[in-house]
C-alpha positions as CSV (number, residue, x, y, z in Angstrom):
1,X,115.9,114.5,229.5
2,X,117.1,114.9,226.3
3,X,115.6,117.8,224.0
4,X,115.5,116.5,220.3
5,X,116.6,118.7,218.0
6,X,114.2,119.9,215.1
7,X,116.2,120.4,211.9
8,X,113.9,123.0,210.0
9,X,114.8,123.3,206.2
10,X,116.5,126.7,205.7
11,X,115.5,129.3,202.8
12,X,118.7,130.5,201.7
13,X,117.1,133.2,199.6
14,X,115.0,134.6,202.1
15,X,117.8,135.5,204.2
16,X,119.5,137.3,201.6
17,X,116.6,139.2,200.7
18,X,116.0,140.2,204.5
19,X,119.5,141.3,204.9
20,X,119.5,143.6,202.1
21,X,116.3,145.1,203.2
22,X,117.6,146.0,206.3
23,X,120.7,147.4,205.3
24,X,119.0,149.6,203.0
25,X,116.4,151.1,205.9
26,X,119.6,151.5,207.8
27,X,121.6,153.8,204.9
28,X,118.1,155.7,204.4
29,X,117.9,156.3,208.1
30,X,121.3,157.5,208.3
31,X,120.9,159.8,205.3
32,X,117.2,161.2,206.7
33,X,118.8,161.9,210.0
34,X,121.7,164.1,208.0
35,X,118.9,166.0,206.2
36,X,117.7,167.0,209.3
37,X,120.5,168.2,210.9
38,X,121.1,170.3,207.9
39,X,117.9,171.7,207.7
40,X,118.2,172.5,211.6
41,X,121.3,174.5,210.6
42,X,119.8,176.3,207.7
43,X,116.7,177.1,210.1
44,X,119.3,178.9,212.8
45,X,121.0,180.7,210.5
46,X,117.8,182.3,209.0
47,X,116.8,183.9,212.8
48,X,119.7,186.2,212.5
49,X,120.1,189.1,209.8
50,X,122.8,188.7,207.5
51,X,125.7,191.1,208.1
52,X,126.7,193.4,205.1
53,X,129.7,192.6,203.5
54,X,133.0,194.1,202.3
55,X,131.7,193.9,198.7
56,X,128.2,195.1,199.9
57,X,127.7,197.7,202.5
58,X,124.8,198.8,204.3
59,X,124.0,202.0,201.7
60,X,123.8,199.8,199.1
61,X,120.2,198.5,200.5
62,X,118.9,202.2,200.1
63,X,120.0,202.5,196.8
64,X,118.4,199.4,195.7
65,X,114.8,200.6,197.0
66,X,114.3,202.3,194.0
67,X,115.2,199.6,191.3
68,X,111.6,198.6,190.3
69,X,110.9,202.5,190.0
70,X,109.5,202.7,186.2
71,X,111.6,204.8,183.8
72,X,110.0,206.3,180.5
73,X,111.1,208.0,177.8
74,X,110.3,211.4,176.5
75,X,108.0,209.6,173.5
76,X,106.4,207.1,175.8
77,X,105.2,210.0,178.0
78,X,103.7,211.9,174.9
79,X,102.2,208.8,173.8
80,X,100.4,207.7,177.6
81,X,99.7,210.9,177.8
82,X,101.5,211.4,181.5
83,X,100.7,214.4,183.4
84,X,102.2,214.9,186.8
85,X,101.2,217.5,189.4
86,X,103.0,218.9,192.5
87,X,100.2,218.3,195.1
88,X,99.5,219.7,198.8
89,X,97.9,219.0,201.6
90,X,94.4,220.3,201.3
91,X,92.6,221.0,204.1
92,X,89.0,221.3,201.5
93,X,85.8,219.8,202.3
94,X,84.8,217.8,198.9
95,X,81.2,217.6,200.1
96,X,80.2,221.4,200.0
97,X,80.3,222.5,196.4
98,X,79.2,225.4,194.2
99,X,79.3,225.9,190.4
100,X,81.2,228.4,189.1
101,X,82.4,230.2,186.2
102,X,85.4,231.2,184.9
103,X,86.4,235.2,184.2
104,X,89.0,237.2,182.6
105,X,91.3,239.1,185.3
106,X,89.7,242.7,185.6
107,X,93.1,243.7,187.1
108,X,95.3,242.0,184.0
109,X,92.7,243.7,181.1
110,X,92.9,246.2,179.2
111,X,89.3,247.6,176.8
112,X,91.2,249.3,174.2
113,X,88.6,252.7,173.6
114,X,90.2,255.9,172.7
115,X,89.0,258.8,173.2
116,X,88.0,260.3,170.1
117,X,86.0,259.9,167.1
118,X,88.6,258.2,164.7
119,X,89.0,255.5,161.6
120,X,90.4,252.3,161.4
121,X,93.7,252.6,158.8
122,X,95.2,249.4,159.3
123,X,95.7,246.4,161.6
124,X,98.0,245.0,162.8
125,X,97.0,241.8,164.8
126,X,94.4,239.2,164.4
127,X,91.7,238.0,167.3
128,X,93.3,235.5,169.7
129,X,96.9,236.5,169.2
130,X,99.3,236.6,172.1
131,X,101.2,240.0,172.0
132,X,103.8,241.8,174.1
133,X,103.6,245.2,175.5
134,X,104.4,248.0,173.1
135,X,103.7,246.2,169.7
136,X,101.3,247.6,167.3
137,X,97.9,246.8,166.9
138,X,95.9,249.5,165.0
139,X,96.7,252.1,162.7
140,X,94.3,254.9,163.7
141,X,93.4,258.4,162.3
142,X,90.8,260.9,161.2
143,X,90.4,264.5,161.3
144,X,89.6,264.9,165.1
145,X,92.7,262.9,166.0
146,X,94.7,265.4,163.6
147,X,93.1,268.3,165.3
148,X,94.1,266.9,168.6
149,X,97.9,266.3,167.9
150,X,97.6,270.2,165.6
151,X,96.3,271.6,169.2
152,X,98.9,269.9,171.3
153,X,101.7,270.9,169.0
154,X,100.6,274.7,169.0
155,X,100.2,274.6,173.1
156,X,103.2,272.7,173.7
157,X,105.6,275.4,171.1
158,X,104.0,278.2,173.1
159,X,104.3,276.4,176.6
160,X,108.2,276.0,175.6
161,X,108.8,279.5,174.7
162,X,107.3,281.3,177.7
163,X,109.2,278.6,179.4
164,X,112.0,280.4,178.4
165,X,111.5,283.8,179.0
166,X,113.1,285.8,182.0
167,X,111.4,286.2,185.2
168,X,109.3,289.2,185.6
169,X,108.7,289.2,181.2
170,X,105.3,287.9,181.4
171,X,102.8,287.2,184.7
172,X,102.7,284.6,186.4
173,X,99.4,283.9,185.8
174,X,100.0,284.1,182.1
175,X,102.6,281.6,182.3
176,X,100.7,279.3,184.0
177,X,97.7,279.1,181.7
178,X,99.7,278.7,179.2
179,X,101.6,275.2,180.6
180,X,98.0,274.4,182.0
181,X,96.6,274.6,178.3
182,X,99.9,272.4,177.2
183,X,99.2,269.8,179.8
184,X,95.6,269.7,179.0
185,X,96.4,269.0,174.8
186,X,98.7,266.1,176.4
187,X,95.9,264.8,178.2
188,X,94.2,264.9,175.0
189,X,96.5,262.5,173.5
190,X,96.6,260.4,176.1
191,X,92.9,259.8,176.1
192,X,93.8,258.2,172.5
193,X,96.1,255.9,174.5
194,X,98.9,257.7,172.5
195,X,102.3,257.0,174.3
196,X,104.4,259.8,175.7
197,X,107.3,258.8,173.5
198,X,104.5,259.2,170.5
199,X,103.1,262.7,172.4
200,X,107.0,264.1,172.5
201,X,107.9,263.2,169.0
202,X,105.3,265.0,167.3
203,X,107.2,268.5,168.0
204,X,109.7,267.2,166.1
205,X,107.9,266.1,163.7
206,X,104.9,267.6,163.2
207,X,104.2,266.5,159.5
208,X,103.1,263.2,160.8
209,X,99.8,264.3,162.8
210,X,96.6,262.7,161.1
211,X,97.4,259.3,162.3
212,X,99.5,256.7,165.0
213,X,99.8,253.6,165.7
214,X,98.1,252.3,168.6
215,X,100.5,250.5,170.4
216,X,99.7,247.4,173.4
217,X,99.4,248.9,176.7
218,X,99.7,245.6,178.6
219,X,100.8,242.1,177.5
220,X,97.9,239.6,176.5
221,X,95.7,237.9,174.3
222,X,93.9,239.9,171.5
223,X,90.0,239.6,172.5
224,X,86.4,241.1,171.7
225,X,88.3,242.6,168.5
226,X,85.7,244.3,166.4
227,X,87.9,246.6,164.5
228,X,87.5,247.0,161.0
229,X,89.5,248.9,157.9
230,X,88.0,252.1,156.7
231,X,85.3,252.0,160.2
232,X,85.1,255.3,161.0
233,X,83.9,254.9,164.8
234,X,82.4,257.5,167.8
235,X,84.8,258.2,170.7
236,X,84.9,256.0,173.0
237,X,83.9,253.2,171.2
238,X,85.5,249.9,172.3
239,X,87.8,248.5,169.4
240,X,89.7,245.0,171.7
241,X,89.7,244.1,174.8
242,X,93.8,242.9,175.9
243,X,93.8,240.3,178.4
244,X,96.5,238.4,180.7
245,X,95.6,235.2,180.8
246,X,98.2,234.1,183.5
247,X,95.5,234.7,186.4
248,X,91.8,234.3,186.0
249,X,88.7,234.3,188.3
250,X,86.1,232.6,189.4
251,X,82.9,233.9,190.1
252,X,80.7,231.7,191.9
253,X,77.2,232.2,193.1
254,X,76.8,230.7,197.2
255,X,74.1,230.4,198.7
256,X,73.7,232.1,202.9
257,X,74.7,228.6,204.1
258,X,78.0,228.4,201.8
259,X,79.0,232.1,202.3
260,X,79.3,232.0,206.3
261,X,81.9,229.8,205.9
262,X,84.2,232.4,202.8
263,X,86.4,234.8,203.8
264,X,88.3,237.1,202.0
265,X,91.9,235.3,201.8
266,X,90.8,232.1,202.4
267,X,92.0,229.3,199.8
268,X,89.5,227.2,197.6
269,X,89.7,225.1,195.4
270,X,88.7,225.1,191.5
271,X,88.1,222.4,189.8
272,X,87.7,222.7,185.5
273,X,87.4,219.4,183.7
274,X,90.1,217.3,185.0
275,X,92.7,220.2,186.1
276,X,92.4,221.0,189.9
277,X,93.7,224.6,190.7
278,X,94.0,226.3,194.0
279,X,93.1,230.1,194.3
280,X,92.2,232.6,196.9
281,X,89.1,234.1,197.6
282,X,89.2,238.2,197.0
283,X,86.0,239.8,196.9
284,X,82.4,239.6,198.5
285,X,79.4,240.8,197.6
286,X,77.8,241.0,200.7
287,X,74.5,241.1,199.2
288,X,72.3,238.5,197.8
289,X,70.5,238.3,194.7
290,X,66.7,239.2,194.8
291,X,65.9,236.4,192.2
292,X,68.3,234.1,192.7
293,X,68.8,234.4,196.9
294,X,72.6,233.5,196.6
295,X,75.9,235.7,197.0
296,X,78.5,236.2,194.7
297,X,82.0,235.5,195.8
298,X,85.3,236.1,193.4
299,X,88.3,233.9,193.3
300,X,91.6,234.7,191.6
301,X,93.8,231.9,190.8
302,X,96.6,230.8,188.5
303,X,97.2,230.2,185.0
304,X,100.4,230.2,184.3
305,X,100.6,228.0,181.4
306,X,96.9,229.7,179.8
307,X,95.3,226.5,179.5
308,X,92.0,227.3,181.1
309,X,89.5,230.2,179.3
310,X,87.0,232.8,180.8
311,X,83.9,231.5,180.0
312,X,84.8,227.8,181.2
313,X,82.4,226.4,183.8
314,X,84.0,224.8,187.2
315,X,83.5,223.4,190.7
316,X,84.1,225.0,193.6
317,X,85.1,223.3,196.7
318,X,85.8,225.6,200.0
319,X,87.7,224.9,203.3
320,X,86.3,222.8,206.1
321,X,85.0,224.5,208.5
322,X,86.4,222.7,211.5
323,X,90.1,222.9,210.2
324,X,92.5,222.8,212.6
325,X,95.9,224.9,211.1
326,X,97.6,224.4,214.6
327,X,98.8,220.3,213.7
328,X,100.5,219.0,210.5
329,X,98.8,217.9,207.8
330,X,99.6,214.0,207.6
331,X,96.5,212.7,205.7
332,X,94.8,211.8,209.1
333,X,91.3,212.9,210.6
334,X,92.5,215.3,213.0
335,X,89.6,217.0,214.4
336,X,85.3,215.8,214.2
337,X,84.2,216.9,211.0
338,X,88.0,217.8,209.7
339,X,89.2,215.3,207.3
340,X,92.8,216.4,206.0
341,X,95.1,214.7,202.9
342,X,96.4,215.1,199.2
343,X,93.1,215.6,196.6
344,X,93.5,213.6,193.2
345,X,91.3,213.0,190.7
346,X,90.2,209.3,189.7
347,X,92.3,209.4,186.7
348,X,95.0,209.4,189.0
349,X,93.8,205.9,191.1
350,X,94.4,202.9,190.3
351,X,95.0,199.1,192.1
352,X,97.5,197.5,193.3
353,X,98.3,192.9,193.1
354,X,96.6,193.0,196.3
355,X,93.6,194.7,195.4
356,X,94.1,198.1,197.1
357,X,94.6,202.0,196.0
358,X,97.8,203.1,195.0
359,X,98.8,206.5,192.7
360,X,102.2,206.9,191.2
361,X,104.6,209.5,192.3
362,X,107.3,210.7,190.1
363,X,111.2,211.3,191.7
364,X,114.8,211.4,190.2
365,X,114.6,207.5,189.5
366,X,111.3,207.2,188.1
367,X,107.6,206.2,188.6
368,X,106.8,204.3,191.8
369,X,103.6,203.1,193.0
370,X,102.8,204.2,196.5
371,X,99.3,202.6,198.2
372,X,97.0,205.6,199.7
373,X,93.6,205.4,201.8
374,X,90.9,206.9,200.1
375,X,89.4,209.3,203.0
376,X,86.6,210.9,201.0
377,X,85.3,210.7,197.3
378,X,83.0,213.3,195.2
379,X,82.4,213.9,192.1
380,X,85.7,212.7,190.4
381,X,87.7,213.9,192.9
382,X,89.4,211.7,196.2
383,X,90.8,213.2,199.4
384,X,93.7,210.4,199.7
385,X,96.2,209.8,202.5
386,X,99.2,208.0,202.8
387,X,101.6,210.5,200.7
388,X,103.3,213.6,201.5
389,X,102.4,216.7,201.0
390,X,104.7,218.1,198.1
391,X,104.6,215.0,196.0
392,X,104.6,215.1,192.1
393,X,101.7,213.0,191.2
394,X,100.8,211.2,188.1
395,X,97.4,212.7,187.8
396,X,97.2,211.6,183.8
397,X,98.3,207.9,182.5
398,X,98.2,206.0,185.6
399,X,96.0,203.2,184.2
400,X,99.6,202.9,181.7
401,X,102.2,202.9,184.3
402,X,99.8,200.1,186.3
403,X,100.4,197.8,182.9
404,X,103.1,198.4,182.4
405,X,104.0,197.7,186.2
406,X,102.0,194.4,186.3
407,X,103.8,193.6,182.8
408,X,107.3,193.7,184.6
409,X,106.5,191.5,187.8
410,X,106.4,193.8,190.5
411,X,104.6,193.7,193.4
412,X,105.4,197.7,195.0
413,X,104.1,198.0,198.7
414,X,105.1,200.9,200.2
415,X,103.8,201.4,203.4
C-alpha cells in the first residue's frame, strides 16, 4: 500500500525567524553559564583573607585604624570650646549624694594681723591679686611699732656687748637676762610679721625704725583686704587674709546614714558645675549638729589651675560601700551593689549612626569616637564602661566633634 505524499506549502520566513531565535537563546545560554562560573570563582576567593603584600605589609593595617581619627586646630578647639580630662576608674556610688560647700585651705592661709597697734602708710597690692612670697603688701608704722624696733635695737646692742665680754666679767645670770630680754624684743617684731632679714638690719640702720614694709608670708591670692591709708588700727586687728588657691576644701554636712560609710583617707568625689574633681576626705567631726542632726566631714582636693572659689556650692558623691579593691577596674559590675567604670558628665555623651552612646577620646592622632554602656546616670553625671581607665576624654564640645564626624562619613565602632 502505497502512502501518498502530502505536499504542505512551506513558510520560508518562518524558518528563518525560528533559526535565529534559537541561535540567539543558545549564545545567551552560553554567556549566562560563563557568568556563573565567574561569579563561583569570585565567591571562593572571598572565603580566604587576602595575604599582605610586598608593597603592603601587615603593620600597615594598624596604622590605618586611626585614619578617620578627627584632627583640629588650635582655633577650632577655642572656638567648640573642647575640654579634655584624664579620667579614672571610679569606684563612687552616684546615688548617695550630699551638698557641699566649697572652703579656702586653712593649711595654705595666711590672716595677715600684726601684733601691734599701727597705721596704714601705703599699699602695695589690690584685693584679688595673685602675689609671690616676699613681695610687699603694706607699708606699716606708728609710734608703738617705733617703740618696738627702739627696744629691740637697745636690747640687741647690749645682748652683743656682753656677748663679748670675757668669762668670769659679768654673772652668768646677768648675761643671760640680758640675751633673754634681746630674744624677747625679737619676738616683738616678729609678732608684727617683720622678717628676720628686716629684724637684723635695723642694727645697722637704726634711723629707719617708725615704719616697714610688710612683706607676703606665703604665696596667694589677696583676700578679706580691709586696709586703708592713714587707718590707724588696734593690735591684732586683721588687715588680709593670703590664700593658696591650689588646694581647697569641701565641707559637707552628712547625715548618720552617709557618715558610716566616710573615712578619713577615703576618696570622694566633688562635683562644681560641670568640673568633676577627686579629693580625699581629712577630717571628721564626730559629732552631730543639735539643729541640723548631720555631721560635718572635710575634703581637700585640687586646684591646680585656681578655677574653682571658696564659697562655690558642690555635690558630693562618696565610695560604694561594697567596693571590692582586690579585682581590676574594667567598667563591669563586679560585686552586688558595686557598680565600677569611668564617670563623665552628659556634656560629654553623645550618639553614635547606630543609635548608641559613644564619648570621644583624645590620642597622638586625634579625636576618635569610642561607644561606652551607660551603667548608672544622676544628676548630670554617668558611670560609663567600655573605656579604659586613664583615657583623655572630651568632656566639653562633644556635640561638635559628633558633626563634624557625621559631616565626614564615618561610621566609628569600636568595640
Amino acid at each position: 500500500m502505497t502512502i501518498p505524499v502530502i505536499n504542505l506549502p512551506v513558510n520560508t520566513r518562518f524558518l528563518a525567524s525560528f533559526s535565529f531565535i534559537v541561535r540567539q537563546l543558545v549564545w545567551l545560554a552560553v554567556i549566562g553559564l560563563g557568568l556563573m562560573l565567574f561569579s563561583n570563582t569570585v565567591m571562593a576567593s572571598d572565603d580566604h583573607e587576602p595575604q599582605p603584600s610586598a608593597a603592603h605589609p601587615q603593620g600597615d593595617e594598624d596604622e590605618d585604624e586611626h585614619d578617620d581619627a578627627l584632627t583640629l586646630t588650635a582655633q577650632q578647639r577655642e572656638l567648640a570650646n573642647i575640654r579634655v580630662e584624664t579620667l579614672n576608674s571610679s569606684p563612687f556610688d552616684l546615688t548617695s549624694v550630699a551638698t557641699a560647700q566649697l572652703v579656702v585651705d586653712k593649711d595654705k592661709t595666711v590672716t595677715i594681723a600684726p601684733q601691734l597697734a599701727m597705721q596704714v602708710l601705703k599699699r602695695h597690692v589690690v584685693p584679688g591679686q595673685q602675689v609671690l612670697k616676699g613681695q610687699a603688701l603694706l607699708t606699716l608704722g606708728g609710734t608703738d611699732i617705733a617703740q618696738a624696733q627702739a627696744d629691740y635695737i637697745n636690747a640687741a646692742t647690749e645682748w652683743q656687748r656682753v656677748s663679748r665680754m670675757a668669762k668670769g666679767t659679768i654673772s652668768a645670770s646677768e648675761k643671760m637676762r640680758t640675751e633673754v630680754n634681746a630674744e624677747l624684743k625679737r619676738a616683738v617684731l616678729n609678732a608684727i610679721m617683720m622678717t628676720p632679714e628686716q629684724i637684723s638690719a635695723l642694727t645697722t640702720s637704726p634711723q629707719s625704725i617708725g615704719q616697714f614694709q610688710l612683706l607676703a608670708p606665703i604665696s596667694g591670692r589677696v583676700q578679706q583686704d580691709a586696709a586703708m591709708l592713714g587707718q590707724v588700727l588696734a593690735a591684732g586687728t586683721a588687715l588680709m587674709q593670703l590664700t593658696d588657691e591650689s588646694f581647697l576644701w569641701v565641707e559637707a554636712q552628712l547625715t548618720p546614714v552617709q557618715s558610716e560609710r566616710v573615712a578619713i583617707g577615703q576618696s570622694a568625689l566633688v562635683r562644681v558645675g560641670q568640673r568633676n574633681v577627686t579629693g580625699v576626705v581629712i577630717g571628721r567631726s564626730h559629732e552631730l549638729n543639735a539643729i541640723t542632726r548631720t555631721e560635718q566631714v572635710w575634703i581637700s582636693m585640687p586646684n591646680q589651675q585656681h578655677v574653682l572659689h571658696a564659697g562655690e556650692f558642690a555635690e558630693l558623691y562618696f565610695q560604694q560601700s561594697s567596693l571590692d579593691t582586690s579585682k581590676p577596674v574594667t567598667g563591669h559590675t563586679h560585686a552586688k551593689g558595686s557598680l565600677h567604670g569611668i564617670i563623665v558628665p552628659d556634656s560629654a555623651l553623645t550618639r553614635s549612626s547606630d543609635g548608641d552612646w559613644q564619648v570621644f577620646i583624645e590620642d597622638q592622632d586625634g579625636f576618635e569616637a569610642v561607644e561606652v554602656d551607660v551603667v548608672q546616670s544622676q544628676r548630670g553625671l554617668n558611670l560609663v564602661s567600655g573605656i579604659e581607665s586613664g583615657s583623655k576624654v572630651v568632656v566639653s564640645g562633644a556635640f561638635f566633634l559628633a558633626s563634624e564626624l557625621a559631616k565626614s562619613g564615618f561610621d566609628i565602632h569600636n568595640h
